[in-house]
N, C-alpha and C positions, 0 to 999 in steps of 0.2 A: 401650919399643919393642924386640923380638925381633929376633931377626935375618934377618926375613924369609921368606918363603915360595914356595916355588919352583912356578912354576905351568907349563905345557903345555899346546898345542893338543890335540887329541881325537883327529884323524887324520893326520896326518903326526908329528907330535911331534919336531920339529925346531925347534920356537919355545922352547925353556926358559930361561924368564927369571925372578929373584928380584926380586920385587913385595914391598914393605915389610910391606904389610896388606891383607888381607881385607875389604873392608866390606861389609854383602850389607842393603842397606835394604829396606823393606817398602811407602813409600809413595813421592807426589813430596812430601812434606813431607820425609820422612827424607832425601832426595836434596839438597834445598835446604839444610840443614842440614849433612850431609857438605858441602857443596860449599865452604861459608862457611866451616868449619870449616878447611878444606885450603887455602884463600883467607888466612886470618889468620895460617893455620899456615905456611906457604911448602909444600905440597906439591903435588906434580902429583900428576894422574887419572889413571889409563886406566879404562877397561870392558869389562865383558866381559859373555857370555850365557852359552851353552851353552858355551862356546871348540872351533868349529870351523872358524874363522878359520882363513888357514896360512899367514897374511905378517905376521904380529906385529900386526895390528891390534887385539889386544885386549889385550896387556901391555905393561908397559913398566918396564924395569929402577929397581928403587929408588922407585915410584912406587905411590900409595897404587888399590888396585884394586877399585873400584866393584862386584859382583856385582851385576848386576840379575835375575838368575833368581826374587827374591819381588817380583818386582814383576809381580801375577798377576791382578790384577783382572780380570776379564768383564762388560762390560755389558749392560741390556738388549738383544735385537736390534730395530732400528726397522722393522719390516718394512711399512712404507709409503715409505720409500726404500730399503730397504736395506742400512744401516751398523749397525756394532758399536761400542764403544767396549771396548778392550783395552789390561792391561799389557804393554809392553812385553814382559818376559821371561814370557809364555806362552809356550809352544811351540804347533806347528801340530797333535800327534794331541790335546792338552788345548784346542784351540781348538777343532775339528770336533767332537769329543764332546759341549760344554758348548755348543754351535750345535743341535746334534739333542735335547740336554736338553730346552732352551729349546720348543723346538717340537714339541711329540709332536702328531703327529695333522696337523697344520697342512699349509696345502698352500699355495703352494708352501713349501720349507722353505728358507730364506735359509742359502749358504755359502760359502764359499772359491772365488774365482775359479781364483786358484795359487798355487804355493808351489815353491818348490827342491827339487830330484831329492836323494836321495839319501841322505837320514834325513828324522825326521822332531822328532827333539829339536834342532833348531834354532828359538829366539828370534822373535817377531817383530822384535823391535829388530833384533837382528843382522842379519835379511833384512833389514830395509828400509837397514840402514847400509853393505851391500854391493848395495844394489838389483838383489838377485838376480832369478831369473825361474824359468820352468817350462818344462813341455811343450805351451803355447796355439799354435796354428798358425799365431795371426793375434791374437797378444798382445804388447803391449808389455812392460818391465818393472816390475817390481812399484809403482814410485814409480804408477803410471797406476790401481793399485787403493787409494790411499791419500787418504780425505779432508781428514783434519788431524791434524797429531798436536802432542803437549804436549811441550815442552822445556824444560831448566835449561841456561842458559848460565854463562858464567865470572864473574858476579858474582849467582849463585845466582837470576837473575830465573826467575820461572816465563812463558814464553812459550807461546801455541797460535797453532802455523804450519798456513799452509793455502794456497789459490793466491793470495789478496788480502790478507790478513794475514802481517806475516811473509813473504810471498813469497820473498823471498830465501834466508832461511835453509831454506825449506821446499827450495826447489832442490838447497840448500848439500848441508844432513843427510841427504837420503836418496842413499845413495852417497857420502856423505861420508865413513866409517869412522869414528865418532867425534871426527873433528878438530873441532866444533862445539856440540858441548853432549850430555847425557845425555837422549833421548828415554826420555820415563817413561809415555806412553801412543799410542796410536794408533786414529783410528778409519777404518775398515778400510770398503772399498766389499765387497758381498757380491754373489752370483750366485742367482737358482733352481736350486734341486740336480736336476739332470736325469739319466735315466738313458740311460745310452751303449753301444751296440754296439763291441764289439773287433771291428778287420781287420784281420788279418794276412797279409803276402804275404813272401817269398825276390824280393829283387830286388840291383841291382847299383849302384853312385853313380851310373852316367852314366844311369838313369832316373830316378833318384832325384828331382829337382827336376819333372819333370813327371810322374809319378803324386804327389807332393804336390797341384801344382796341381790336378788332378783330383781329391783328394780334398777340398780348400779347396772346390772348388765343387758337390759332394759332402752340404757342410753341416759335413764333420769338425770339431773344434774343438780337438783333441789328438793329437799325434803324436810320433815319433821314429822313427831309424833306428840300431841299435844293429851295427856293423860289427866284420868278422872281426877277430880280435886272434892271428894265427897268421903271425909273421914269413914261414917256410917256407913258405906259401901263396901262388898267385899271387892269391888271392882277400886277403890283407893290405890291412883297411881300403878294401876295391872291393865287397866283397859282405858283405851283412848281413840283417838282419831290421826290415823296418818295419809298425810297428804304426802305426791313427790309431781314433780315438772318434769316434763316430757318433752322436749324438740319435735318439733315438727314442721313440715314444709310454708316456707314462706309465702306460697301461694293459697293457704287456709284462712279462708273470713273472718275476718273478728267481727265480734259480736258489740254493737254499741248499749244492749242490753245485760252486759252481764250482773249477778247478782254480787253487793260489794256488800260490805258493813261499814258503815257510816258512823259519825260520831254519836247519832241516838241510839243506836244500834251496840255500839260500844258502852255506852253510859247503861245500857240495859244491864250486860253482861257483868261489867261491874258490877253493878248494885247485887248481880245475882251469887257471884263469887263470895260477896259477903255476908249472904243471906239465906240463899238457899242453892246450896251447893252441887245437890241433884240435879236441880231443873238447870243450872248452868249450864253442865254436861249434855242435858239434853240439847238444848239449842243451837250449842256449836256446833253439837255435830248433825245436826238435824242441817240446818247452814250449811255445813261442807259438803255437807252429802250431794246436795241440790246444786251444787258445783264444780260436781265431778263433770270431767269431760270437757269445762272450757277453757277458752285459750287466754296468753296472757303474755304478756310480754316480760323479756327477761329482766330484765332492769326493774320497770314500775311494780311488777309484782311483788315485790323486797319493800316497797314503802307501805308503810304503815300509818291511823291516826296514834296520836298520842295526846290525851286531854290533861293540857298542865291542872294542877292543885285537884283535881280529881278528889282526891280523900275531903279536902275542905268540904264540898258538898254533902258527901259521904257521913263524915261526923255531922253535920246541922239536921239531915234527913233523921238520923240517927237518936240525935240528942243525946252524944255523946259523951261523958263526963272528961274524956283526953283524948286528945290529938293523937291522931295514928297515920300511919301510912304502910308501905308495902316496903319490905328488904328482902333483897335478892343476895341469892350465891351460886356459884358455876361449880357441879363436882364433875369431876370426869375419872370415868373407871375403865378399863381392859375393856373390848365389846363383848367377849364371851364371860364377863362376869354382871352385866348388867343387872340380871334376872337377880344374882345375888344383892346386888345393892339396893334393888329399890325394894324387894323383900323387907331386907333390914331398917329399909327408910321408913317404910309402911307402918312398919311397926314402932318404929321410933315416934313417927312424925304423931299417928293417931293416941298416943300417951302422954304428948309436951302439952297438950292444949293451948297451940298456934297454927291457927287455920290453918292451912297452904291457898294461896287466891289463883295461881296462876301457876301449871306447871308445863314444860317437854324438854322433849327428849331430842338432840341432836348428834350429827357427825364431824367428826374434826381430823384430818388427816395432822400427822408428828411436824414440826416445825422444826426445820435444821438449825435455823440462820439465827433467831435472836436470841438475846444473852439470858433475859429469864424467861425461856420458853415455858407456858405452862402445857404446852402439845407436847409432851414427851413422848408419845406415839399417837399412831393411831386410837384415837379413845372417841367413846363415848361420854355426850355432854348432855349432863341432867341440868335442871334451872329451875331453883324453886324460888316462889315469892311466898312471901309469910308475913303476915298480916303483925304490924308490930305497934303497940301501944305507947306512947311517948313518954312512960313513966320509968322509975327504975325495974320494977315486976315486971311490964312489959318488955324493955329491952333486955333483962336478964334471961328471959325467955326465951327471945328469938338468939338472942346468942348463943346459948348454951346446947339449942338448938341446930343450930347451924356447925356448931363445933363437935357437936355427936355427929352430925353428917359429914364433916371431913375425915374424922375418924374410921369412918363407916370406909367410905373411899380408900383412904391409906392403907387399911389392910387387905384392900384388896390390889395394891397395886398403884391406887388411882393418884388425884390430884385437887388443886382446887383454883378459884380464879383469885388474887390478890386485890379485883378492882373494884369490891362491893363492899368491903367493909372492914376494919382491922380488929377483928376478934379473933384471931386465930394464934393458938400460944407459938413460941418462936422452938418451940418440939415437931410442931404441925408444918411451921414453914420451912424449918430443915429438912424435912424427910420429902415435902414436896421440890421445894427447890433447892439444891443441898448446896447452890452456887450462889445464895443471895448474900452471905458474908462476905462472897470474892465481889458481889454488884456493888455492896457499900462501900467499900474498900477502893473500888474502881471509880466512885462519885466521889472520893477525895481527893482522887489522884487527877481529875474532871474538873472539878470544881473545889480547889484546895480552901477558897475564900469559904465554900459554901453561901454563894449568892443562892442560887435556887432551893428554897427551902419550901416545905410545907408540912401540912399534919400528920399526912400520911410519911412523909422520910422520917421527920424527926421519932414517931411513934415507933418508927422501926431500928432505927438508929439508936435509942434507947434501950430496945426490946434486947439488941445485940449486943449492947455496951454491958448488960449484967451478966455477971457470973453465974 
């Protein structure tokens, strides 16, 4: 054994933890095998995908680290209901490609319901173990597009959970982060790929919920409102740009011209985020504007570029004295208290002196089915990036930040997401999730060994062990 390997999330890069080993299996047999292997051995797991995690759920010090990224299988698609059967560590642009393989000619052509904003080399594993979600206007989260999927628990059983098999751990794992066993395949509920009209309109928050609703009844099926990020503006987080998708007949042209943003086009907006926050504003939405109207297909409209180490650049243009990058967090609040929250945030956020680089505003239908649902109803889903300095004053900041904004949330109601960072006191995660003592409780009874470990269980597993 070496001395280890030191691994890091992908976009914050504030997770760096020395993992013993690499292990990167091919099959769920190679998995069962690691597993038993680590079981006789005395070693803990963690896992990982893509590592775009940013609360340590995918490492875990001194602990032997599963890659699942060849775990890449594709199956037939069944297109008399619908479903896929897929590895785990596909990503979502090699899953919509090898969908449209499948099918040339074929009508309708079976795809992706949705998927997480914001790259597109993210995991399905990893989505489903953060039961991330999208931009559906009238979607719940992703556990709700999942038929069944395959798992290796802590005595290397191969299990296939589903609503009636497994039920439980099917709840557990999706949203679970790994504390539950290694999902080694999934199979996936599909859609008709339809093709969509873009609307774009210049509106303000306090309309915001009711030109949604009108677009809901509309037909739209996808939406967001992407708001100002210009502290000095009275318009800060009030005014934005909302776009929503429209169905429309399959028999309407696409356009081989339409207008994209590109990755220079993206590294612009960047720089501008960080620079000059105004003119940002202006040019997306100047962009979107010139966009309204055209069509787009259901599926690929959902992928997005994403330019890894981005910030690298960023500091060197800069001549930066420290390393920085962007942290994110997910609040979600009642829809009719929104106007309340971002009020409050407004004012929060323009006093912390931590930029915001990147904000919007989302919908999220209540999530029945998993165990730490953070969809406890229909809410609204705000997403802030905040620009964070790699120093102790820097991350003091954005945390303290981020934890006046769950705050802000809480009393009205709302919520927050668990998958971006562990700042949040365990006062904050009781009142949001008041069932996570019965989830830790329920990982012992799972995994009694505690093979699957990482920074994020054990941080929390501490946080609950004090008095």
């Amino acid at each position: 054994m070496n001395d280890g390997v030191l691994c890091n999330d992908i976009h914050s890069k504030l997770n760096l933890t020395r993992v013993a080993r690499i292990l990167v299996p091919g099959s769920t047999g190679e998995v069962v095998a690691l597993v038993r292997d680590a079981v006789a051995t005395g070693w803990a797991v963690s896992i990982c995908g893509a590592r775009h995690a940013m609360g340590g759920q995918q490492f875990g010090e001194g602990t032997l680290l599963l890659d699942c990224s060849k775990l890449i299988g594709i199956g037939p698609v069944d297109r008399e209901r619908g479903l896929v059967e897929i590895g785990a560590g596909v990503k979502w642009l090699e899953l919509v490609e090898a969908l449209h393989a499948q099918q040339p000619g074929a009508g309708p052509v079976w795809s992706i319901r949705q998927k997480q904003t914001g790259a597109d080399g993210l995991t399905l594993g990893g989505s489903l173990a953060a039961n991330a979600h999208g931009r559906g206007l009238q979607m719940r989260p992703m556990i709700d597009d999942v038929e069944a999927f395959t798992l290796v628990n802590s005595s290397g059983e191969i299990l296939r959970c589903n609503r009636s098999q497994n039920a439980g751990l099917f709840r557990l794992a999706i949203g679970g982060y790994g504390c539950f066993g290694i999902i080694t395949s999934i199979c996936l509920r599909l859609a008709p790929r339809l093709k969509l009209q873009r609307l774009v309109e210049i509106t303000t928050l306090d309309e915001l919920m009711p030109k949604l609703d009108r677009r809901i009844g509309e037909g739209c099926l996808y939406g967001d409102f992407q708001f100002s990020i210009d502290e000095n503006s009275p318009d800060f987080l009030h005014r934005g740009v909302l776009s929503s998708y429209r169905p429309v007949d399959s028999d309407h042209p696409m356009h081989d011209t339409r207008k994209e943003l590109g990755k220079s086009e993206w590294e612009r907006l960047i720089h501008l985020a960080h620079h000059d926050r105004a003119r940002v504003f202006e040019e997306y939405s100047s962009y979107y504007l010139d966009t309204h109207g055209e069509l787009y297909w259901s599926d690929s409209h959902q992928l997005s570029v994403y330019i890894d180490d981005y910030h690298c650049r960023l500091d060197h243009e800069s001549c930066a004295d420290v390393a920085a990058s962007e942290m994110i967090s997910e609040l979600y609040v009642p829809r009719d208290r929104l106007v309340d929250f971002m009020s409050a945030a407004a004012k929060l956020l323009r006093g912390c002196g931590v930029p915001v680089i990147y904000g919007t505003v989302r919908l999220i239908r209540r999530d029945p089915e998993s165990f730490l649902a953070w969809a406890r109803e229909d809410f609204a889903c705000v997403i802030f990036n905040l620009h964070t300095e790699h120093n102790e004053a820097g991350i003091t900041r954005s945390a303290a930040a981020f934890l006046a904004l769950i705050d802000e949330a809480l009393v009205l109601g709302g919520s927050f997401f668990l998958t971006y960072h562990r700042w949040a006191r365990r006062a904050q995660i009781e009142q949001a999730y008041p069932q996570f003592a019965e989830f830790l409780r329920l990982k012992e009874i799972h995994d009694p060994g505690r093979l699957f470990q990482s920074e994020w269980w054990r941080h929390h597993r501490n946080l609950f062990a004090e008095t």
